[in-house]
C-alpha positions as CSV (number, residue, x, y, z in Angstrom):
1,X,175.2,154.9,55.4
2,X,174.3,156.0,59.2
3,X,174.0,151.9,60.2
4,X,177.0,149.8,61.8
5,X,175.4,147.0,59.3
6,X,177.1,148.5,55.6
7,X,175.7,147.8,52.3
8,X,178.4,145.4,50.1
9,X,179.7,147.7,47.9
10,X,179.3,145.0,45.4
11,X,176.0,143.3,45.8
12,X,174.4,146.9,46.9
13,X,172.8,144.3,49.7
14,X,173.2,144.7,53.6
15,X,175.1,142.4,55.3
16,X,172.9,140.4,57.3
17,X,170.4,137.9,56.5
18,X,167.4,136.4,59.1
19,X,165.1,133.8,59.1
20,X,161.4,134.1,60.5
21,X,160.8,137.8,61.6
22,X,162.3,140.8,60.2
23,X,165.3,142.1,63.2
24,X,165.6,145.6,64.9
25,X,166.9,147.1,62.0
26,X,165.3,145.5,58.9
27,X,167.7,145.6,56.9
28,X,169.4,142.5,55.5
29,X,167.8,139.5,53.6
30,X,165.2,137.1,54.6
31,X,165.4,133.1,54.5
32,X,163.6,130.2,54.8
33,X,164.6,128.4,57.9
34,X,166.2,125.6,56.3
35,X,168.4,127.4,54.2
36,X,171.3,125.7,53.3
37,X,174.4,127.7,54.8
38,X,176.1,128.6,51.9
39,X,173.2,130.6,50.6
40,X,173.3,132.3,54.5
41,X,177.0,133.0,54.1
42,X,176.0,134.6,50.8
43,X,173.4,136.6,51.4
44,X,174.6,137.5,54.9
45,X,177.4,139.2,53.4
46,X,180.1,136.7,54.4
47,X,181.2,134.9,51.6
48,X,184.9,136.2,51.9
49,X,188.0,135.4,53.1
50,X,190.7,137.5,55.1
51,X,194.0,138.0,54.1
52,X,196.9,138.7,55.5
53,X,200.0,141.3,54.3
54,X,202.5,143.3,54.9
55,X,202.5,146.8,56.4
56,X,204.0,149.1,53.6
57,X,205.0,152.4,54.0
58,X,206.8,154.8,52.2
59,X,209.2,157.8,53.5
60,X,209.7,161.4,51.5
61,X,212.4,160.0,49.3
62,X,209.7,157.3,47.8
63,X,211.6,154.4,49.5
64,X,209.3,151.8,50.6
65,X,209.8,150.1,53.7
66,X,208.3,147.1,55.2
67,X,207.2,147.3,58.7
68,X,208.2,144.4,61.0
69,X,206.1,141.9,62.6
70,X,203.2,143.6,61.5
71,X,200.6,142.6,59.1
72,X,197.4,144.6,57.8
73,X,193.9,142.1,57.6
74,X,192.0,143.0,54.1
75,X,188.9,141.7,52.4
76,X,189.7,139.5,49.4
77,X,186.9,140.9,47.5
78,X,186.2,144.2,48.4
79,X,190.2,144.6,49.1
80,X,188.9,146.6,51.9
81,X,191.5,147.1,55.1
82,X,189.6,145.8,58.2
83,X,193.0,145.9,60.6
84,X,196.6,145.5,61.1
85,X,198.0,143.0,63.6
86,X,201.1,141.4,65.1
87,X,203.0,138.6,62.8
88,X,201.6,136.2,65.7
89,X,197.8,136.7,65.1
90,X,195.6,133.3,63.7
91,X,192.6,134.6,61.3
92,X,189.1,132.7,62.1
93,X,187.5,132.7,58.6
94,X,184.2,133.3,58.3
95,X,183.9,130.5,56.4
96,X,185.3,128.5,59.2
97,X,183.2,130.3,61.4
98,X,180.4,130.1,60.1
99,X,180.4,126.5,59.1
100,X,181.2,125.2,62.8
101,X,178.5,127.1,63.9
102,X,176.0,125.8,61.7
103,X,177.1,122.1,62.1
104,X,176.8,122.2,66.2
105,X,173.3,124.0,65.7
106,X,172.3,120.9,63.3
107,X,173.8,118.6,65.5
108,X,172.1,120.2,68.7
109,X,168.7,121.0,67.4
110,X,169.0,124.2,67.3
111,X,167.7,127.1,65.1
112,X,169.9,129.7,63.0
113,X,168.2,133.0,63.2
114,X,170.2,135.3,62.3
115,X,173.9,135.8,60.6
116,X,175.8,138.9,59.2
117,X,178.7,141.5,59.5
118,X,179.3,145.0,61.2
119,X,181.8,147.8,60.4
120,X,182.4,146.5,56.8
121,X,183.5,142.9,57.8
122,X,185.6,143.9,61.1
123,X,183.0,141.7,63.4
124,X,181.0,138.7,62.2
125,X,178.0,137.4,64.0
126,X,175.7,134.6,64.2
127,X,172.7,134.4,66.9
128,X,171.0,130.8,67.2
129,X,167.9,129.9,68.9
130,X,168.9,126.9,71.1
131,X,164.9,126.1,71.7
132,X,164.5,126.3,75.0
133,X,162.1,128.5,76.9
134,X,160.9,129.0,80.4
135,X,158.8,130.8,82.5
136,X,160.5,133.1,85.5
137,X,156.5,133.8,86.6
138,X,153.2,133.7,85.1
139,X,153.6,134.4,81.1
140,X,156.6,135.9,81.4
141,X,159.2,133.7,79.3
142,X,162.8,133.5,78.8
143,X,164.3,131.9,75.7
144,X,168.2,130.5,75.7
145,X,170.3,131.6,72.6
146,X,173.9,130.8,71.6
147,X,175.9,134.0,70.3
148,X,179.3,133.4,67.8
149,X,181.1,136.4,66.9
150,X,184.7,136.7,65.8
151,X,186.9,139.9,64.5
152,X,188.9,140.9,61.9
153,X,190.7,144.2,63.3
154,X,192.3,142.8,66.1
155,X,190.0,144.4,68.5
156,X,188.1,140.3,69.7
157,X,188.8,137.4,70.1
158,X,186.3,134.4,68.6
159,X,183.7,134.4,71.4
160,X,180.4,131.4,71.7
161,X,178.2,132.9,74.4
162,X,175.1,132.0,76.3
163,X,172.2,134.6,76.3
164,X,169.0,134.8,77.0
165,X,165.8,137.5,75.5
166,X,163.1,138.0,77.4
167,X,160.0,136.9,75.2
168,X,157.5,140.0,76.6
169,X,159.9,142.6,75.3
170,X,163.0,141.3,73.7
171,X,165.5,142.1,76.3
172,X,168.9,140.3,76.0
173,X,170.1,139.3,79.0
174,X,173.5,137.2,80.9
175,X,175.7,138.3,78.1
176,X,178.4,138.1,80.0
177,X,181.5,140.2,79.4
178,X,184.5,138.7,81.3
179,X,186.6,136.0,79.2
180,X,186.4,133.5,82.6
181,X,182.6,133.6,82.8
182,X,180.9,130.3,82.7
183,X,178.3,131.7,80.3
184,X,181.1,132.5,77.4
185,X,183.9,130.4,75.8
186,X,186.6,132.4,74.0
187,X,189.2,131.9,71.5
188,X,192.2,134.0,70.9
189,X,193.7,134.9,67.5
190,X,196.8,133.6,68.7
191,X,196.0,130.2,68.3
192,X,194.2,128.2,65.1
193,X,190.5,127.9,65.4
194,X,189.9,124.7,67.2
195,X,186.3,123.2,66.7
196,X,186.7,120.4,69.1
197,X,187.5,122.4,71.7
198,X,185.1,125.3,70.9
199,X,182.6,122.2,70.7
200,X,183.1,120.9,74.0
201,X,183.6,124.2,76.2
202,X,180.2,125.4,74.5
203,X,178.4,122.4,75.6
204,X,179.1,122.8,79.2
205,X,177.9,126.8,78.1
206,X,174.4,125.7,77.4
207,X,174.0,123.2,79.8
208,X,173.8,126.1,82.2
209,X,169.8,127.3,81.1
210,X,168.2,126.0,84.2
211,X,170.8,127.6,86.8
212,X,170.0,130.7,84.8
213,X,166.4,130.7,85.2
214,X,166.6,129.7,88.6
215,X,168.5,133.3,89.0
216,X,165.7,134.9,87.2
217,X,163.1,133.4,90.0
218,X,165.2,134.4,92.3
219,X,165.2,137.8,91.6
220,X,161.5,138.1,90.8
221,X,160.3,137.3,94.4
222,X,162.9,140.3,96.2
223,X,160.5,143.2,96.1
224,X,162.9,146.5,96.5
225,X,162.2,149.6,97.7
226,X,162.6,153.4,95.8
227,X,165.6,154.2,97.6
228,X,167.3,150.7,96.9
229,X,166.5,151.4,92.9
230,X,167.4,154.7,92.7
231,X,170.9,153.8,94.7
232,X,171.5,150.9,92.4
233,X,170.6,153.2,89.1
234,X,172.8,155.6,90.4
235,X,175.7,152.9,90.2
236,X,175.6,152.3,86.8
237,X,174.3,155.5,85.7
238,X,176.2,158.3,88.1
239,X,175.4,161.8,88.5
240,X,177.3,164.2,86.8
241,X,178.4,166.8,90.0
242,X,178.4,170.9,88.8
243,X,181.0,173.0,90.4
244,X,179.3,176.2,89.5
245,X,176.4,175.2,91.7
246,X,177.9,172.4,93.5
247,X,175.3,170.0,92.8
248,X,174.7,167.1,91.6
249,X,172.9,166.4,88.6
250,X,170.6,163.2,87.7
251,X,171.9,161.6,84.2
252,X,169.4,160.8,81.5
253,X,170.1,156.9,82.0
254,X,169.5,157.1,85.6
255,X,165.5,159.2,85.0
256,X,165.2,156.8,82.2
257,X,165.4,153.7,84.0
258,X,163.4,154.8,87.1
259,X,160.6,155.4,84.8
260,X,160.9,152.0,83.6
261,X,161.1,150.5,86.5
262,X,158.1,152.3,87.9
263,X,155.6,151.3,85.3
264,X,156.9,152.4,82.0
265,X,158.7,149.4,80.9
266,X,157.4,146.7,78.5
267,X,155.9,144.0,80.6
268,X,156.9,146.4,84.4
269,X,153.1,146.1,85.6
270,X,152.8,142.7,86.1
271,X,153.0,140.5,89.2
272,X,156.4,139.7,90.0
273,X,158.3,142.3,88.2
274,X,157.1,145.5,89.4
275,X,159.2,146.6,92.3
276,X,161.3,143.8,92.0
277,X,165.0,143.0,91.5
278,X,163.6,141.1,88.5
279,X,161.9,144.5,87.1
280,X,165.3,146.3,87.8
281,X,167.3,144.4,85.9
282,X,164.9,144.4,83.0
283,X,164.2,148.4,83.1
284,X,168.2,148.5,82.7
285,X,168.3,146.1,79.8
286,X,165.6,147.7,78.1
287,X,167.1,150.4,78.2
288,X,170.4,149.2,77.0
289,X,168.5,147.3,74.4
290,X,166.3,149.8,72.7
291,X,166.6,153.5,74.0
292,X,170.4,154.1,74.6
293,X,172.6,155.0,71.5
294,X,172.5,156.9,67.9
295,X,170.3,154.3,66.0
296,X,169.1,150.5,66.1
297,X,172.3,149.0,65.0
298,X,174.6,151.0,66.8
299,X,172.4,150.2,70.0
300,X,172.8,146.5,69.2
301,X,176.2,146.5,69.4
302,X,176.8,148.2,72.0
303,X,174.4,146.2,73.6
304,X,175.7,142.6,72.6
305,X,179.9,143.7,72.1
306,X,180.4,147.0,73.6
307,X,179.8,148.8,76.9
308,X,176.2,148.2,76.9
309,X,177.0,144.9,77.2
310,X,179.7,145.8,80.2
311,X,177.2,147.2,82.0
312,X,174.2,144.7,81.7
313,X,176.3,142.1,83.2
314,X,177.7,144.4,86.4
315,X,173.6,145.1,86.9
316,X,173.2,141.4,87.1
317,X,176.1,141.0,89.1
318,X,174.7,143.9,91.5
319,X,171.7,142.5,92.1
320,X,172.4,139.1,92.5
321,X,175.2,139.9,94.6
Protein backbone atom coordinates (compact mmCIF):
# COMPACT_ATOMS: atom_id res chain seq x y z
CA UNK A 1 0.00 0.00 0.00
CA UNK A 2 1.02 3.87 -0.71
CA UNK A 3 0.84 4.55 3.45
CA UNK A 4 4.06 4.51 5.76
CA UNK A 5 1.27 2.75 8.24
CA UNK A 6 1.37 -1.13 6.43
CA UNK A 7 -1.44 -3.50 6.74
CA UNK A 8 -0.14 -6.87 9.02
CA UNK A 9 0.24 -9.23 6.51
CA UNK A 10 -1.47 -11.49 8.87
CA UNK A 11 -4.36 -9.86 10.52
CA UNK A 12 -5.01 -7.83 7.04
CA UNK A 13 -5.42 -4.81 9.80
CA UNK A 14 -3.36 -1.46 9.91
CA UNK A 15 -1.05 -1.07 12.35
CA UNK A 16 -2.36 1.59 14.47
CA UNK A 17 -5.15 1.74 16.82
CA UNK A 18 -6.77 5.27 18.45
CA UNK A 19 -9.10 6.12 21.02
CA UNK A 20 -11.68 9.08 20.68
CA UNK A 21 -11.45 10.61 17.10
CA UNK A 22 -10.51 8.94 14.09
CA UNK A 23 -6.42 10.37 13.16
CA UNK A 24 -5.10 11.97 9.91
CA UNK A 25 -5.09 8.95 8.19
CA UNK A 26 -8.06 6.81 9.30
CA UNK A 27 -6.74 3.89 9.16
CA UNK A 28 -6.05 1.68 12.09
CA UNK A 29 -8.60 0.43 14.87
CA UNK A 30 -10.67 2.28 17.26
CA UNK A 31 -10.87 1.88 21.21
CA UNK A 32 -12.54 2.72 24.03
CA UNK A 33 -10.46 4.86 26.21
CA UNK A 34 -9.87 2.51 28.86
CA UNK A 35 -8.79 -0.24 26.91
CA UNK A 36 -6.67 -2.42 28.65
CA UNK A 37 -3.11 -2.31 26.93
CA UNK A 38 -2.75 -5.59 25.77
CA UNK A 39 -5.77 -5.26 23.52
CA UNK A 40 -3.80 -1.75 22.25
CA UNK A 41 -0.66 -3.66 21.72
CA UNK A 42 -2.80 -6.07 19.66
CA UNK A 43 -4.77 -4.19 17.64
CA UNK A 44 -2.02 -1.52 17.21
CA UNK A 45 -0.07 -3.96 15.50
CA UNK A 46 2.54 -4.46 18.14
CA UNK A 47 2.18 -7.68 19.68
CA UNK A 48 5.74 -8.92 18.50
CA UNK A 49 9.01 -9.27 19.57
CA UNK A 50 12.40 -8.44 17.82
CA UNK A 51 14.99 -10.81 17.27
CA UNK A 52 18.26 -10.85 16.85
CA UNK A 53 20.65 -13.06 14.29
CA UNK A 54 23.37 -13.45 12.45
CA UNK A 55 24.26 -11.83 9.10
CA UNK A 56 24.54 -14.85 6.55
CA UNK A 57 25.94 -14.66 3.35
CA UNK A 58 26.90 -16.89 0.89
CA UNK A 59 29.89 -16.53 -1.85
CA UNK A 60 29.73 -18.20 -5.64
CA UNK A 61 31.07 -21.55 -4.39
CA UNK A 62 27.80 -21.84 -1.97
CA UNK A 63 29.98 -21.45 1.11
CA UNK A 64 28.20 -19.68 3.77
CA UNK A 65 29.94 -17.20 5.82
CA UNK A 66 28.97 -15.42 8.92
CA UNK A 67 29.50 -11.84 9.02
CA UNK A 68 31.20 -10.46 12.13
CA UNK A 69 29.89 -8.27 14.73
CA UNK A 70 26.89 -7.85 12.89
CA UNK A 71 23.45 -8.94 13.55
CA UNK A 72 20.16 -8.51 11.29
CA UNK A 73 16.70 -7.33 13.60
CA UNK A 74 13.61 -9.51 12.32
CA UNK A 75 9.95 -9.75 13.31
CA UNK A 76 9.18 -13.01 15.14
CA UNK A 77 5.95 -13.32 13.46
CA UNK A 78 6.01 -12.01 10.31
CA UNK A 79 9.89 -13.02 10.13
CA UNK A 80 10.17 -9.85 8.36
CA UNK A 81 13.88 -8.08 8.31
CA UNK A 82 13.45 -4.57 9.86
CA UNK A 83 17.56 -3.90 10.08
CA UNK A 84 20.94 -5.09 10.67
CA UNK A 85 23.09 -3.68 13.52
CA UNK A 86 26.46 -3.93 15.37
CA UNK A 87 26.89 -6.99 17.98
CA UNK A 88 26.74 -4.00 20.61
CA UNK A 89 23.09 -2.76 19.95
CA UNK A 90 20.22 -3.31 23.03
CA UNK A 91 16.65 -4.03 21.41
CA UNK A 92 13.72 -1.93 23.28
CA UNK A 93 10.73 -4.38 22.86
CA UNK A 94 7.68 -3.10 22.10
CA UNK A 95 6.40 -4.88 24.64
CA UNK A 96 8.71 -3.18 26.93
CA UNK A 97 7.87 -0.16 25.38
CA UNK A 98 4.81 -0.05 25.33
CA UNK A 99 4.11 -1.27 28.82
CA UNK A 100 6.28 1.64 30.53
CA UNK A 101 4.53 3.95 28.62
CA UNK A 102 1.23 2.97 29.61
CA UNK A 103 2.16 2.56 33.35
CA UNK A 104 3.62 6.35 33.68
CA UNK A 105 0.40 7.63 31.76
CA UNK A 106 -1.76 5.61 34.53
CA UNK A 107 0.35 6.81 37.10
CA UNK A 108 0.34 10.57 35.74
CA UNK A 109 -3.17 10.92 34.72
CA UNK A 110 -2.70 11.00 31.57
CA UNK A 111 -4.62 9.79 28.33
CA UNK A 112 -3.40 7.18 25.67
CA UNK A 113 -4.53 8.29 22.29
CA UNK A 114 -2.93 6.86 20.02
CA UNK A 115 -0.30 3.75 19.45
CA UNK A 116 0.97 1.87 16.26
CA UNK A 117 3.92 1.02 13.90
CA UNK A 118 5.47 2.63 10.53
CA UNK A 119 7.57 1.04 7.83
CA UNK A 120 6.44 -2.59 8.75
CA UNK A 121 7.57 -2.52 12.48
CA UNK A 122 10.95 -0.36 11.84
CA UNK A 123 9.45 2.64 14.24
CA UNK A 124 6.95 2.22 17.05
CA UNK A 125 4.99 5.08 18.42
CA UNK A 126 2.73 6.08 21.13
CA UNK A 127 1.26 9.73 21.51
CA UNK A 128 -0.43 10.48 25.07
CA UNK A 129 -2.54 13.32 25.98
CA UNK A 130 -0.94 14.61 29.19
CA UNK A 131 -4.31 16.83 30.00
CA UNK A 132 -3.17 19.99 30.11
CA UNK A 133 -4.37 22.95 28.00
CA UNK A 134 -3.83 26.57 27.85
CA UNK A 135 -4.65 29.56 26.25
CA UNK A 136 -1.69 31.69 24.31
CA UNK A 137 -4.69 34.53 23.64
CA UNK A 138 -8.35 34.62 23.38
CA UNK A 139 -9.63 30.92 22.34
CA UNK A 140 -6.70 29.92 20.94
CA UNK A 141 -5.47 26.80 23.05
CA UNK A 142 -2.49 24.68 23.28
CA UNK A 143 -2.67 21.12 24.63
CA UNK A 144 0.76 19.33 26.11
CA UNK A 145 1.36 15.68 24.77
CA UNK A 146 4.09 13.16 25.63
CA UNK A 147 5.54 11.36 22.33
CA UNK A 148 7.47 7.57 22.79
CA UNK A 149 8.94 6.19 19.81
CA UNK A 150 11.71 3.61 19.55
CA UNK A 151 13.31 1.77 16.25
CA UNK A 152 14.07 -1.33 15.12
CA UNK A 153 16.51 -0.62 11.98
CA UNK A 154 19.07 1.01 13.78
CA UNK A 155 18.24 4.30 12.30
CA UNK A 156 16.73 5.88 16.43
CA UNK A 157 17.26 5.75 19.45
CA UNK A 158 14.18 5.21 22.11
CA UNK A 159 13.07 8.85 22.35
CA UNK A 160 10.05 10.41 25.25
CA UNK A 161 9.30 13.92 23.92
CA UNK A 162 7.29 16.91 24.93
CA UNK A 163 4.93 18.44 22.22
CA UNK A 164 2.40 20.48 21.98
CA UNK A 165 -0.90 20.78 19.10
CA UNK A 166 -2.47 23.64 18.67
CA UNK A 167 -6.29 22.96 19.45
CA UNK A 168 -7.71 25.62 16.43
CA UNK A 169 -5.92 23.58 13.74
CA UNK A 170 -3.88 20.69 14.98
CA UNK A 171 -0.49 22.00 14.57
CA UNK A 172 2.30 20.07 16.41
CA UNK A 173 4.62 22.10 17.80
CA UNK A 174 8.31 22.16 20.16
CA UNK A 175 9.13 18.70 18.94
CA UNK A 176 12.33 19.21 19.40
CA UNK A 177 15.09 17.50 17.36
CA UNK A 178 18.39 17.73 19.18
CA UNK A 179 19.15 14.75 21.69
CA UNK A 180 20.34 17.68 24.50
CA UNK A 181 17.02 19.45 24.31
CA UNK A 182 15.17 19.87 27.54
CA UNK A 183 11.87 19.09 25.76
CA UNK A 184 13.17 15.25 24.80
CA UNK A 185 14.83 12.39 26.81
CA UNK A 186 16.64 9.76 24.68
CA UNK A 187 17.80 6.40 25.09
CA UNK A 188 20.41 4.62 22.98
CA UNK A 189 20.29 1.00 21.80
CA UNK A 190 23.57 0.62 23.29
CA UNK A 191 22.37 0.36 26.66
CA UNK A 192 19.27 -1.84 28.18
CA UNK A 193 16.05 0.00 28.41
CA UNK A 194 16.04 1.64 31.79
CA UNK A 195 12.50 2.69 33.03
CA UNK A 196 13.64 4.45 36.12
CA UNK A 197 15.60 6.55 34.43
CA UNK A 198 13.34 7.13 31.39
CA UNK A 199 10.84 7.81 34.41
CA UNK A 200 12.62 10.45 36.01
CA UNK A 201 14.23 12.43 32.95
CA UNK A 202 10.54 12.51 31.53
CA UNK A 203 9.18 14.05 34.57
CA UNK A 204 11.42 17.04 34.55
CA UNK A 205 10.24 16.87 30.38
CA UNK A 206 6.66 17.69 31.29
CA UNK A 207 7.16 19.83 33.99
CA UNK A 208 8.28 22.24 31.36
CA UNK A 209 4.27 23.15 29.90
CA UNK A 210 4.09 26.51 31.47
CA UNK A 211 7.69 27.82 30.25
CA UNK A 212 6.40 26.68 26.92
CA UNK A 213 3.29 28.61 26.90
CA UNK A 214 4.92 31.47 28.19
CA UNK A 215 7.06 31.22 24.78
CA UNK A 216 3.84 31.03 22.88
CA UNK A 217 2.69 34.58 24.56
CA UNK A 218 5.66 35.78 23.92
CA UNK A 219 5.57 35.39 20.44
CA UNK A 220 1.93 36.38 19.89
CA UNK A 221 2.38 40.07 21.11
CA UNK A 222 5.72 40.73 18.38
CA UNK A 223 3.79 41.98 15.37
CA UNK A 224 6.38 41.53 12.21
CA UNK A 225 6.48 43.12 9.22
CA UNK A 226 6.37 41.53 5.26
CA UNK A 227 9.89 41.92 4.76
CA UNK A 228 10.84 40.20 8.23
CA UNK A 229 8.40 37.08 7.11
CA UNK A 230 9.35 36.81 3.88
CA UNK A 231 13.35 36.93 5.08
CA UNK A 232 12.55 34.35 7.68
CA UNK A 233 10.57 32.03 5.07
CA UNK A 234 13.30 32.37 2.92
CA UNK A 235 15.61 30.70 5.69
CA UNK A 236 13.97 27.65 5.92
CA UNK A 237 12.54 27.48 2.54
CA UNK A 238 15.56 29.04 0.09
CA UNK A 239 15.30 30.01 -3.36
CA UNK A 240 16.42 27.90 -5.89
CA UNK A 241 19.00 30.43 -8.09
CA UNK A 242 18.77 29.68 -12.24
CA UNK A 243 22.00 30.07 -14.14
CA UNK A 244 20.29 30.32 -17.40
CA UNK A 245 18.56 33.48 -16.32
CA UNK A 246 20.52 34.18 -13.33
CA UNK A 247 17.70 34.56 -11.09
CA UNK A 248 16.45 33.51 -8.38
CA UNK A 249 13.46 31.57 -7.97
CA UNK A 250 10.73 31.54 -5.00
CA UNK A 251 10.26 27.71 -3.74
CA UNK A 252 6.74 26.37 -3.28
CA UNK A 253 7.25 26.23 0.67
CA UNK A 254 8.32 29.73 0.75
CA UNK A 255 4.65 31.07 -1.53
CA UNK A 256 2.97 28.50 0.58
CA UNK A 257 3.69 29.80 3.80
CA UNK A 258 3.36 33.51 3.00
CA UNK A 259 -0.12 32.83 2.04
CA UNK A 260 -0.61 31.31 5.31
CA UNK A 261 0.72 33.67 7.11
CA UNK A 262 -1.22 36.37 5.35
CA UNK A 263 -4.68 35.13 6.03
CA UNK A 264 -4.95 31.66 4.59
CA UNK A 265 -4.01 29.68 7.59
CA UNK A 266 -6.44 27.86 9.95
CA UNK A 267 -7.01 30.23 12.78
CA UNK A 268 -4.30 33.35 10.83
CA UNK A 269 -7.21 36.09 11.16
CA UNK A 270 -7.55 36.39 14.58
CA UNK A 271 -6.11 38.92 17.06
CA UNK A 272 -2.90 38.01 18.11
CA UNK A 273 -1.70 35.75 15.38
CA UNK A 274 -2.02 37.61 12.30
CA UNK A 275 1.22 39.36 11.54
CA UNK A 276 2.69 37.98 14.40
CA UNK A 277 5.79 35.77 15.22
CA UNK A 278 3.04 33.58 16.74
CA UNK A 279 1.17 33.39 13.22
CA UNK A 280 4.65 32.63 11.56
CA UNK A 281 5.50 29.91 13.34
CA UNK A 282 2.11 28.38 12.98
CA UNK A 283 1.77 29.12 9.00
CA UNK A 284 5.26 26.95 9.02
CA UNK A 285 3.83 24.18 11.02
CA UNK A 286 0.77 23.97 9.14
CA UNK A 287 2.45 23.57 6.56
CA UNK A 288 4.78 20.93 7.80
CA UNK A 289 1.72 19.36 9.26
CA UNK A 290 -0.74 18.98 6.61
CA UNK A 291 0.40 20.29 3.03
CA UNK A 292 4.05 19.22 2.66
CA UNK A 293 4.78 15.56 1.54
CA UNK A 294 3.27 12.55 -0.74
CA UNK A 295 0.26 11.55 1.56
CA UNK A 296 -1.12 11.89 5.22
CA UNK A 297 1.14 9.38 6.75
CA UNK A 298 4.15 10.14 5.03
CA UNK A 299 3.59 13.86 6.09
CA UNK A 300 3.33 12.74 9.73
CA UNK A 301 6.44 11.38 9.82
CA UNK A 302 8.26 13.57 8.41
CA UNK A 303 6.67 15.95 10.50
CA UNK A 304 7.02 14.19 14.06
CA UNK A 305 10.65 11.95 13.01
CA UNK A 306 12.08 13.31 9.90
CA UNK A 307 13.06 16.69 8.51
CA UNK A 308 9.85 18.23 8.91
CA UNK A 309 10.41 17.85 12.30
CA UNK A 310 14.24 19.46 11.85
CA UNK A 311 12.85 22.24 10.50
CA UNK A 312 9.82 23.16 12.83
CA UNK A 313 12.24 23.33 15.69
CA UNK A 314 15.00 25.78 13.81
CA UNK A 315 11.61 28.05 13.01
CA UNK A 316 11.02 28.11 16.64
CA UNK A 317 14.49 28.60 17.42
CA UNK A 318 14.49 31.59 14.75
CA UNK A 319 12.03 33.36 16.07
CA UNK A 320 12.53 33.17 19.47
CA UNK A 321 16.05 33.86 19.07
Amino acid sequence: MAHLIENNVITGKAEIAYANKTPWHGLGQQLTQDAPIDVWRKEAGLDWSAKLSPVIYTTDNEIYSEMPNQKVIYRDDTNQPLGVVTDRYKVHQPAEVLEFFNTLVQSAGFTLEVAGAIKGGKRIWALANVNREAVVLQDDAVRGYLLLSTSFDGTAATIGQFTSIRVVCNNTLSMADQEAAPSRVVLTHGTQFDESLMRDRLGLVISGFDGMMDKYRKLARQGVSSEFAKEFTNTLFPAAYNHQTNTFKESRGFKRVIELFDGAGMGSNNQGVYGTKWGLLNAVTQYVDHERGHNVDSRMNNAWFGNGNRMKTQAEELLLA
